[in-house]
Every structure is written in structure tokens, then in C-alpha cells.
C-alpha positions as CSV (number, residue, x, y, z in Angstrom):
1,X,107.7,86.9,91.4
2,X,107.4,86.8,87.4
3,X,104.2,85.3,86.1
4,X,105.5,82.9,83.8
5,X,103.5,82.0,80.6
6,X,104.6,79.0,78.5
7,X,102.9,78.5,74.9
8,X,102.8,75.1,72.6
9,X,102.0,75.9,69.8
10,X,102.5,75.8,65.6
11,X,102.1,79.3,65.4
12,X,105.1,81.4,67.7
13,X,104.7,84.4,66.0
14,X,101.4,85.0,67.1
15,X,102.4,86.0,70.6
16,X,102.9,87.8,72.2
17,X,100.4,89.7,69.9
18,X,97.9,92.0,71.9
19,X,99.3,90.9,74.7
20,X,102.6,92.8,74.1
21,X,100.6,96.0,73.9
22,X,98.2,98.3,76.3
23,X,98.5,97.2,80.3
24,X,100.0,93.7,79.3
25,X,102.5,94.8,77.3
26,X,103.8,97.2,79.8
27,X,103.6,94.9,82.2
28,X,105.8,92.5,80.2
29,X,108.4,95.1,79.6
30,X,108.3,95.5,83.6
31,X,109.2,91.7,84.1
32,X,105.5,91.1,85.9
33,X,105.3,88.4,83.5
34,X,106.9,86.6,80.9
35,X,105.8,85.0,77.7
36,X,107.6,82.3,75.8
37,X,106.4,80.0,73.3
38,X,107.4,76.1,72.0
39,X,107.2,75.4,68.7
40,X,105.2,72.1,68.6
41,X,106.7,71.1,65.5
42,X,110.5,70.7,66.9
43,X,109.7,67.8,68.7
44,X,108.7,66.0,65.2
45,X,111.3,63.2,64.4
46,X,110.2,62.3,60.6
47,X,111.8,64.7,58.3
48,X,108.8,66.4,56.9
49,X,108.5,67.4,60.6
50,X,104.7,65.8,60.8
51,X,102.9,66.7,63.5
52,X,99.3,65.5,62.8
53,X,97.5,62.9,60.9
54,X,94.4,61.3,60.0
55,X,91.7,60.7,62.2
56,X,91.4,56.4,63.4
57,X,88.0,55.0,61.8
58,X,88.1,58.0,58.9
59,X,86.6,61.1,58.9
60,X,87.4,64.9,57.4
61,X,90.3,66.8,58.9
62,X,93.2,65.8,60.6
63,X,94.7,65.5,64.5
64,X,97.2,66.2,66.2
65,X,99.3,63.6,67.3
66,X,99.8,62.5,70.5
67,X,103.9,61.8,70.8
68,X,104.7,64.6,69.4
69,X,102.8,66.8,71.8
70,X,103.9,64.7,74.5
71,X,107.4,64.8,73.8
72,X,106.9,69.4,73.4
73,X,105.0,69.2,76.2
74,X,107.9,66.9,78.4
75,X,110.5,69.6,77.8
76,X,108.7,71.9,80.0
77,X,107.0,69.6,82.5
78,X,108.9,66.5,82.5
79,X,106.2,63.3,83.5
80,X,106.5,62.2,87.2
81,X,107.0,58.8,88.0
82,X,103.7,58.4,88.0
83,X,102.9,58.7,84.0
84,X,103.4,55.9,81.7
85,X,106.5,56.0,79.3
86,X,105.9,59.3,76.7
87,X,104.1,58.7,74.2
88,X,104.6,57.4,70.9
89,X,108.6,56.8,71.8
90,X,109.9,53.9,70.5
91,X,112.5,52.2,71.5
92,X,115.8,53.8,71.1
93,X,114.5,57.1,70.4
94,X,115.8,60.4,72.3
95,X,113.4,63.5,73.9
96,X,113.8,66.3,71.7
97,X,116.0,69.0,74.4
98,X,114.0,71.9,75.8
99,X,116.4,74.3,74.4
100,X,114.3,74.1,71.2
101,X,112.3,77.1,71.9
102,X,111.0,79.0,69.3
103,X,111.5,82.5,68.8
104,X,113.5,84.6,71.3
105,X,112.6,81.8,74.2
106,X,115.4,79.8,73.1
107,X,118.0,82.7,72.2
108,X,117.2,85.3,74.4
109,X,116.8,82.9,77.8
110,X,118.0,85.5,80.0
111,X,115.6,88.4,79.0
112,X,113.2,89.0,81.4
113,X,110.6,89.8,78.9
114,X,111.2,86.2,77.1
115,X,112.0,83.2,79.5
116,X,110.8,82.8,83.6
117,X,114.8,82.3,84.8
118,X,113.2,78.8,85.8
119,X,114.5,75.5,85.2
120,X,111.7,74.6,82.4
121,X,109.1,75.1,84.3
122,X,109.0,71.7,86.0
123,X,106.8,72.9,88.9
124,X,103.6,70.9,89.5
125,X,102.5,73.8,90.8
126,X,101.9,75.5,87.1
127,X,98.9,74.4,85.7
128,X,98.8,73.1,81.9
129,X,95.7,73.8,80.1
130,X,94.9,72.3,76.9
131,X,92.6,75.2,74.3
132,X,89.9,72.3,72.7
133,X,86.1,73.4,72.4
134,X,86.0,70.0,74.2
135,X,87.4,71.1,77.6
136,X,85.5,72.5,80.4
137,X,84.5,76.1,79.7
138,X,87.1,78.1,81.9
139,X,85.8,80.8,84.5
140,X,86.8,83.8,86.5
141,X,86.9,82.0,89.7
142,X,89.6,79.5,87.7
143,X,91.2,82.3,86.3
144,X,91.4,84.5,89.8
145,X,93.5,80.8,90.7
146,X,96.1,80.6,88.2
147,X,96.8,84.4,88.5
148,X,97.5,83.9,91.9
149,X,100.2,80.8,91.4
150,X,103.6,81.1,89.0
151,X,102.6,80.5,85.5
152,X,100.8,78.8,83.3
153,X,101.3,76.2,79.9
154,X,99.0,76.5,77.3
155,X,98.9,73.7,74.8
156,X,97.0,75.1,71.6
157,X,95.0,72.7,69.6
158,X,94.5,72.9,65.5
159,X,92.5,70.9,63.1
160,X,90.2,68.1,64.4
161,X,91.9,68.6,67.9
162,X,94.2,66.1,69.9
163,X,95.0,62.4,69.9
164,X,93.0,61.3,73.4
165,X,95.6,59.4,74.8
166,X,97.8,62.3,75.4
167,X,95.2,63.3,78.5
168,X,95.2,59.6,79.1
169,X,98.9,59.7,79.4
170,X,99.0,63.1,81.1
171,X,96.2,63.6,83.3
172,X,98.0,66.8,84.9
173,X,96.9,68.2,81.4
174,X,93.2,70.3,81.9
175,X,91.1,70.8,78.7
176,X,89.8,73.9,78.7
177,X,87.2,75.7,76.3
178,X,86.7,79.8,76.2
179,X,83.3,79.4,75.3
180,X,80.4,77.5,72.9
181,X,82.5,78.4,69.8
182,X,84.8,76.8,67.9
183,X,88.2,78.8,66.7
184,X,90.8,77.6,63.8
185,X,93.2,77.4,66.7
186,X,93.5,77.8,70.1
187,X,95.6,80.3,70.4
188,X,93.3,83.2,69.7
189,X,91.7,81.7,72.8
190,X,95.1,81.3,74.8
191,X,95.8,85.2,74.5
192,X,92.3,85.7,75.9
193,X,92.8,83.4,78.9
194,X,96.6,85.0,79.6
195,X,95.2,88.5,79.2
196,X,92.5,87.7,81.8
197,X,95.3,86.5,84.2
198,X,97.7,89.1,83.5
199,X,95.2,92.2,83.9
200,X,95.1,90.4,87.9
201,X,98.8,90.7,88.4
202,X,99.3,93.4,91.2
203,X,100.1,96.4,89.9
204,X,99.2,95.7,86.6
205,X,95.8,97.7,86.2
206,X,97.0,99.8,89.2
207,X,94.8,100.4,91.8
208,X,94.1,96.7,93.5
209,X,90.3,97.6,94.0
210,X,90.0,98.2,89.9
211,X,88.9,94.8,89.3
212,X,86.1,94.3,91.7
213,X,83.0,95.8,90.2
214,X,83.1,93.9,87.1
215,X,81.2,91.3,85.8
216,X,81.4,87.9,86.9
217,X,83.2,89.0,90.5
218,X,80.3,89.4,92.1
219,X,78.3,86.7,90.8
220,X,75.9,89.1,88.4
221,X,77.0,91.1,85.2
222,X,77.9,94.6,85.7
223,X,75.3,97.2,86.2
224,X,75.2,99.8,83.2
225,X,78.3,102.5,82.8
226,X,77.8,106.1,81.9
227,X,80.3,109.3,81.6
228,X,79.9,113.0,80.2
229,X,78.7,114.8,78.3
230,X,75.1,114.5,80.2
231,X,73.1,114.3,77.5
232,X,73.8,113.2,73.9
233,X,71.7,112.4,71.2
234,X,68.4,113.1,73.7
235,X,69.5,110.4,75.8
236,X,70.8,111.6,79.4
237,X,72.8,109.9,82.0
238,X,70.4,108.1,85.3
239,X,69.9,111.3,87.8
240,X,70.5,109.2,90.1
241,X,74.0,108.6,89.1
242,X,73.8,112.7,89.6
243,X,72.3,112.9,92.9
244,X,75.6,112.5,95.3
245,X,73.6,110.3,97.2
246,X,75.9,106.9,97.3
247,X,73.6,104.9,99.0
248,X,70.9,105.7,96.5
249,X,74.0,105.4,93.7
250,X,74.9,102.0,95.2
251,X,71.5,100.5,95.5
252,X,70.6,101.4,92.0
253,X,73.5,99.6,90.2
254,X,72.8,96.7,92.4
255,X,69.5,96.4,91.3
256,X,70.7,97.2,87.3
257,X,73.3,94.7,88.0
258,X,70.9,91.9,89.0
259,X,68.0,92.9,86.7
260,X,70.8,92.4,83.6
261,X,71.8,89.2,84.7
262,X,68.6,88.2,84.8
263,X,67.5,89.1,81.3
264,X,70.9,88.2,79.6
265,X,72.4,85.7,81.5
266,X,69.5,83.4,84.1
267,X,72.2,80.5,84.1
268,X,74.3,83.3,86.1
269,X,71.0,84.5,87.7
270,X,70.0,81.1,88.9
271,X,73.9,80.4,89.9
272,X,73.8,83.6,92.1
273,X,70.4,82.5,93.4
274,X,69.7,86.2,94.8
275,X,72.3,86.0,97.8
276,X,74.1,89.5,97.1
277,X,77.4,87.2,99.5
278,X,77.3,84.3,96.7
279,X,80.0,84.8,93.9
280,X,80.6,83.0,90.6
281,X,84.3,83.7,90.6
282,X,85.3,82.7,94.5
283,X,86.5,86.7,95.0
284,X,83.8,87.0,97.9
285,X,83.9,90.6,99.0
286,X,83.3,92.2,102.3
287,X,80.4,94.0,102.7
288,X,80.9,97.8,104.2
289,X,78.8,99.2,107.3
């Protein structure tokens, strides 16, 4: 099955970016996943094409508005019964069609590297994440989930960020941060999120096992990495790392993996509370005899 990724966005051109190179971009060329992008500005029906404006009650910048979003984002995932009429339609006024994909969605539909072969991705099953430094800060355990299901929207935000009645009007929608920053745009922060699905796909970074002795999948940071040559600049690698000994080996990286998160991360510390079974990300592993 083809992990399909769906973009909104102002700026197409921008993927897939990185993500068309390195493990990612083979993968793409594979058909493991596929990447397609909406053009936020074709569902605009003014002629100037407007898709923000000023903030309600003043202020600097300028947000996005709410019908037009809606109306992009109803091409892919048209509302249920259960949402209120799109937004911002008046009456009279026709949905934009979903054929207007930007790019090579909308003229290369067949490609395997370009469109899912779905029916717009109606499926309530694919979540829709909206990028705002407003959202939820987004984790490994919620990434490991959307890897595992058939795709994923991504609705990036510019400027001041989004009209609030569009999550009002679509509460399917997730707000989603990458971190305690704020970006010009969220798509910078939409190629990070894809990437970290992506790199979970089988096959994608090979062995299955590749992934599980990072950071965040066991609850604590990684424990410290080293490779030849042995010593360099005065500085040599752990002996202990030279001994053979795996039990030794494994104890020491699980007490360098716990002392780290300690130092550099106690929210992580106090998450994991000590219980080398407790994970952050939900990937509990099995413990060998």
C-alpha cells in the first residue's frame, strides 16, 4: 500500500524538496509513497485570487482565510454530514473541483510518484494535520501512528496563521506544532513531519530493527555514538565499546542513554520515570533473556 501524502499549501514547489532525495526520495521513485501538493490559492474566487486578510479587532500581519481553506481542503476530504455548510460559501457559489492540483498532481494523476490512485483521499482514516506554532507539539508515538495508516494531509499555515473557525467548522482538522519555534511557513515543518513518517515505511531504511535504538523509541535520548579511527585528536573511543563484552556494551549505553536524558531533557527523564518498559513513543519493545 502507497503512503499517500497530500500538501495545502501557497508554496508547491517546495516539495517534494529533501524529501525527493537520500532514503525518501528513493522510496518515492519505488511507489512506497507518494507526494502531491494543492495549491491553496485555486480555491480563491475574487480575481486577485486573495487568500488572506486582515486580522478582526486589528493588529500586524495578516490571516488566512477560512473559506478558502475550507473549500482546498473539501476537494480532498469532502465534510461528512456531520459539518456545517463550508465555509465562507455564499449562496449560489460552486466548490472549486479537486482536479486543480498544482504541479504534476493534477497532470500527471497516474504517476505513481505524484498522486495515491485514490479517489481524493476521502478516507476518514487519513489524518489532516494543520502546521500552526499553536497546535499540539507532535511526537514519535503520533508519528509511529500515521506511518502505520494510508496517508496523511498537511494544511500549511503562513502569516498570522488561520481564521479559527475553520477548526470550528472542521474538527477532523488536528493542529499540530514541530516544536517551541515559530517558522515563516509551515511547510519547512511539513517536510520534517513527512520525513519522520516516511523513514518508518517498511523497507524504507532497510533493516526493520534500524529504527529502534534511537531517541525518543525508548523513552530516553540515545546513548553516545562512536566509529573508527580509535583515537583522534587525543580523544579515544569508550574501551568498553572495545571490550566484546555485550552485556557490559549494553549496560553502558543504557546508563549513557538515561544519564543524557537526564541532563538535557528531565521533562523526558521525568516522563520515562526510570521504568527501562515505559516508552515516550508507544513502540514498547521486548526485552531479550
Amino acid at each position: 500500500m502507497t503512503f499517500a501524502a497530500t500538501v495545502l499549501t501557497l508554496y508547491p514547489d517546495m516539495f517534494p524538496g529533501p524529501l525527493g532525495l537520500s532514503l525518501a526520495g528513493r522510496a518515492l521513485e519505488r511507489g512506497d509513497w507518494s507526494c502531491r501538493t494543492v495549491q491553496i490559492r485555486d480555491f480563491a474566487e475574487d480575481k486577485h485570487r486573495t487568500v488572506d486578510d486582515t486580522p478582526a479587532g486589528g493588529g500586524a500581519g495578516m490571516v488566512l482565510k477560512a473559506d478558502v481553506l475550507a473549500r482546498a481542503l473539501d476537494s480532498i476530504h469532502p465534510p461528512t454530514s456531520a459539518h456545517a455548510e463550508p465555509v465562507g460559501l455564499e449562496e449560489g457559489a460552486t466548490r472549486q473541483p479537486s482536479s486543480l492540483l498544482s504541479g504534476t498532481a493534477a497532470e500527471e494523476e497516474d504517476s505513481p510518484s505524484t498522486s495515491s490512485g485514490r479517489a481524493g483521499l476521502s478516507d476518514t482514516s487519513v489524518p489532516i494535520l494543520a502546521m500552526t506554532p499553536r497546535g499540539k507539539p507532535i511526537t514519535q508515538e503520533r508519528i509511529r501512528a500515521i506511518a502505520k495508516g494510508p496517508g496523511v494531509t498537511i494544511i500549511c499555515g503562513r502569516f498570522e496563521g488561520f481564521d479559527e473557525r475553520l477548526f470550528e467548522a472542521r474538527p477532523d482538522i488536528e493542529e499540530v506544532s514541530l516544536a517551541d519555534i515559530v517558522l515563516s511557513g509551515g511547510e519547512t515543518a511539513a517536510i520534517a513531519i513527512l520525513d519522520a513518517c516516511i523513514r518508518l515505511l517498511p523497507g524504507v531504511m532497510g533493516a526493520p530493527s534500524s529504527g529502534d535504538d534511537e531517541s525518543f523509541e525508548s523513552g530516553l535520548l540515545e546513548y553516545p555514538q562512536y566509529t573508527r579511527p580509535y583515537e583522534w585528536e587525543g580523544r579515544t573511543i569508550p574501551e568498553v565499546l572495545r571490550s566484546g563484552d555485550h552485556a557490559r556494551i549494553e549496560a553502558w549505553r543504557k546508563h549513557m542513554a538515561e544519564e543524557t536524558t537526564r541532563l538535557r531533557r528531565p521533562d523526558l527523564w521525568e516522563r520515562h520515570g526510570g521504568d527501562p518498559g515505559l516508552s515516550a513513543s508507544g513502540a514498547r519493545r521486548e526485552h531479550k533473556d
